[in-house]
N, C-alpha and C positions, 0 to 999 in steps of 0.2 A: 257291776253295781255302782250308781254313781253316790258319792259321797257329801252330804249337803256340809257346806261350812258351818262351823260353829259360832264365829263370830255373829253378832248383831249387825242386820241391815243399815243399820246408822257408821258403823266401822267399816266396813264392807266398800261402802260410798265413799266418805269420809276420806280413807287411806288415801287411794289412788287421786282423790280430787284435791289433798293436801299437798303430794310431792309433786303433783303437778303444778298449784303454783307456787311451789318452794322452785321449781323447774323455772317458771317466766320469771320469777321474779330475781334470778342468776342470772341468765340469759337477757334478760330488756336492757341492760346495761350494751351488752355487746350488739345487740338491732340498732341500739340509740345511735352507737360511735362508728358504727358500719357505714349507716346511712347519711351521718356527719362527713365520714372522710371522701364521699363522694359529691360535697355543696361545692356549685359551683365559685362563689362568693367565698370572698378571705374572710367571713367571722363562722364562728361555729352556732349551729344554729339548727335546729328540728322541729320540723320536718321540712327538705332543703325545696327550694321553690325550684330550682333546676339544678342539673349534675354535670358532672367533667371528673375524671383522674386526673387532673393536675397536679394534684397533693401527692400522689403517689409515684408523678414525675420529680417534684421535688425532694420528696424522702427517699429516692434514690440518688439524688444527685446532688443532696446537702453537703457538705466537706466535713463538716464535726460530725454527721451519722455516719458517712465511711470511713473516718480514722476512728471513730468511737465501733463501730462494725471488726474493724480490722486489730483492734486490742480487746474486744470483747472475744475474736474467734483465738487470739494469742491464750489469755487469760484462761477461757473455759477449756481450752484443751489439755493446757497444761494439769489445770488444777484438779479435771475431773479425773485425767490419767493417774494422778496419784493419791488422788483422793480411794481412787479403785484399787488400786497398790496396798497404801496402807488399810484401807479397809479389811481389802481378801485376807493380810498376813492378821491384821486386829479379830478380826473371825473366828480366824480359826484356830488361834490361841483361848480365845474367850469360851469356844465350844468343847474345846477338845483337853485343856490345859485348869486345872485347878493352883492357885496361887492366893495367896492374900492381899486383902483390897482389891480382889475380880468385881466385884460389885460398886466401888466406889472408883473403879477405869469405866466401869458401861455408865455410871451416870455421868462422869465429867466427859465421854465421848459425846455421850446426847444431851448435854447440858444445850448446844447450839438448838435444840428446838421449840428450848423454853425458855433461853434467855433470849431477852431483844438486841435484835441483828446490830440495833445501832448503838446499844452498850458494847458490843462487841469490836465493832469498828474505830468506836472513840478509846475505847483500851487500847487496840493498836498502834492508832494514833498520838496516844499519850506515849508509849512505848518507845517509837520509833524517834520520836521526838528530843526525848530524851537522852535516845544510846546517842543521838546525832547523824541519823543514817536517814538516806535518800529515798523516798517514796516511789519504789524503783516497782518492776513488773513482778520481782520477787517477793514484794509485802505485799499486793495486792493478789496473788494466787496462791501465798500462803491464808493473808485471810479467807477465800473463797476455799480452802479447802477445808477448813477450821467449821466453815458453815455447812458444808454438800456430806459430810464424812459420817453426819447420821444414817442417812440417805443408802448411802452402798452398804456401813454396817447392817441397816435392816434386810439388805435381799440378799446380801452375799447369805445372811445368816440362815432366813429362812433357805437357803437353798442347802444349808451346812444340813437343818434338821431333816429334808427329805430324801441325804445321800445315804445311802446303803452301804455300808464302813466294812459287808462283807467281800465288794469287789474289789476295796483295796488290799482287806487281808488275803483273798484267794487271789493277786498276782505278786503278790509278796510272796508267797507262801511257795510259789513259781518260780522266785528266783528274780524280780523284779526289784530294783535298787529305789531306794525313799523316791532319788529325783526323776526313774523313770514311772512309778505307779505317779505322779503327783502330774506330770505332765502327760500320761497315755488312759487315765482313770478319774484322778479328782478333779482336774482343769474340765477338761471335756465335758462332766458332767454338773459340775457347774455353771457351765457356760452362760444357761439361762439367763443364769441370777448375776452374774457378772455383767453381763451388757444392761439390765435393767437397770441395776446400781449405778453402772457408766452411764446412760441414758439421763436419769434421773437428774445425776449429778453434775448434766453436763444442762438441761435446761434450765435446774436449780442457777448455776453458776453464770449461766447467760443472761438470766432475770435480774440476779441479784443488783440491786441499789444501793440500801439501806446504809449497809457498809460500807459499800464500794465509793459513797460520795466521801468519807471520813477518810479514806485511803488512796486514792487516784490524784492525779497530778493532771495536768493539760496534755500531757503526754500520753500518759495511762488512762486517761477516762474511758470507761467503759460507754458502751451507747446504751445504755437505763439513765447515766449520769449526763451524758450528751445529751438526750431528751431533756430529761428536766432543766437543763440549762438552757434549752432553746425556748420551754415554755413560759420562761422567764421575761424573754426577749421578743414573742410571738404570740399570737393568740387565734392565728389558723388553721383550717383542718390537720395540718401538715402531719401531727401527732396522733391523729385520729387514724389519717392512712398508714403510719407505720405501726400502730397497733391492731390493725385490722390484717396485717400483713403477721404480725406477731404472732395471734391466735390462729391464723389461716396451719402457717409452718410447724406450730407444737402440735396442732387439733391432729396433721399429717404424721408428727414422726410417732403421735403418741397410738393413732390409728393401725400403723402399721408399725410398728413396736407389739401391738396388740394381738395381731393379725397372726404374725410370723412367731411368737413368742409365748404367746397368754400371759397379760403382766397379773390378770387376777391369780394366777399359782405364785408366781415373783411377789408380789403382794399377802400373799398366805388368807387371799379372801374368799377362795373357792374350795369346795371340799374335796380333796384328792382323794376320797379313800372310795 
């Protein structure tokens, strides 16, 4: 028996014809700077009268995008590893452990998604400044983790509420030691939510800017800060091709993340039941 909708033909249309152009009009930005980083002419310009990858020969073989490449892959790996560290152990303290002021640790943990990145950055800044200490790789992966640590708190946790606490008691109850059920039971089956949280945390941390200009040195600059310093200096495609090269490799890892994973369950946006 087919079941006629109850909405109104005006909503009906309406809906899908709205988030479709809420869709282009997200999307026309990234057609614009696609088809920009392929002009063959050094100004930026749309729509390009002829094309070349030259830009994309150059944003490989700039020297401040590959030292800024190679302390962004320093930075993010460091910082997402521990960002996932203290995340998992913040977790499962938070889930499992009653304590006072539990609720005023979860808002100063996620204070970073609602305070601005670059109050955050200039605080450190002001800090560091002041002990008299060197804007070393160690301030700047602490700030980067200060910012990502929402990030894995949210999936490790949602993965805390869909674990089943009876298969840790039934190999306890077996003769299983805290460190061997936590490594052969809770690890494993959080696994999910663990790599999402890493994941997350780690393209959060390779993005990041904001901050990261207030905290980096010529040494440490990351390449978000390497960029903006070239387009300072520049005003050809060049940026165009490393951004189209950006979204190309997150569009990748976040596809297959998806793929092999389900980040809607990591995300707690699909119904498991």
């Amino acid at each position: 028996m087919k079941i006629r909708s109850s909405l109104p033909l005006p909503l009906r249309i309406g809906g899908p014809a709205l988030v479709a152009l809420l869709m282009a009009f997200v999307l026309l930005p990234v057609v614009v700077v696609t088809l920009a980083a392929f002009n063959e002419k050094a100004i930026l310009s749309f729509p390009p009268d002829s094309y070349s990858v030259k830009w994309f020969v150059r944003a490989f073989s700039y020297p401040d995008f590959r030292e800024g490449f190679r302390a962004s892959l320093i930075i993010t790996g460091w910082s997402s590893v521990l960002a996932l560290v203290i995340g998992t152990c913040l977790s499962i303290a938070v889930k499992r452990l009653e304590f006072k002021g539990k609720k005023i640790l979860l808002a100063i943990l996620h204070s970073p998604l609602v305070v601005p990145h670059f109050t955050l950055g200039l605080g450190l800044l002001i800090l560091v400044s002041q002990a008299s200490m060197h804007r070393s790789y160690g301030i700047v992966i602490l700030c980067h983790v200060m910012l990502v640590l929402p990030f894995v708190l949210r999936s490790v946790y949602v993965s805390m509420e869909n674990l089943d606490e009876r298969l840790e008691q039934a190999a306890a109850s077996l003769g299983a030691s805290p460190m061997k059920v936590m490594f052969t039971i809770t690890i494993p089956l959080l696994a999910p939510g663990l790599f999402g949280g890493w994941l997350f945390a780690a393209i959060m941390s390779f993005s990041e800017f904001t901050a990261s200009l207030f905290v980096t040195t010529q040494e440490t600059q990351t390449l978000p800060v390497a960029m903006y310093n070239y387009v300072r200096e520049f005003a050809d495609p060049t940026l165009a091709a490393l951004s189209v090269v950006y979204i190309v490799v997150t569009a990748a890892v976040l596809a297959f993340a998806n793929y092999f994973l389900g980040l809607g369950k990591i995300l707690n946006i699909e119904d498991n039941h």
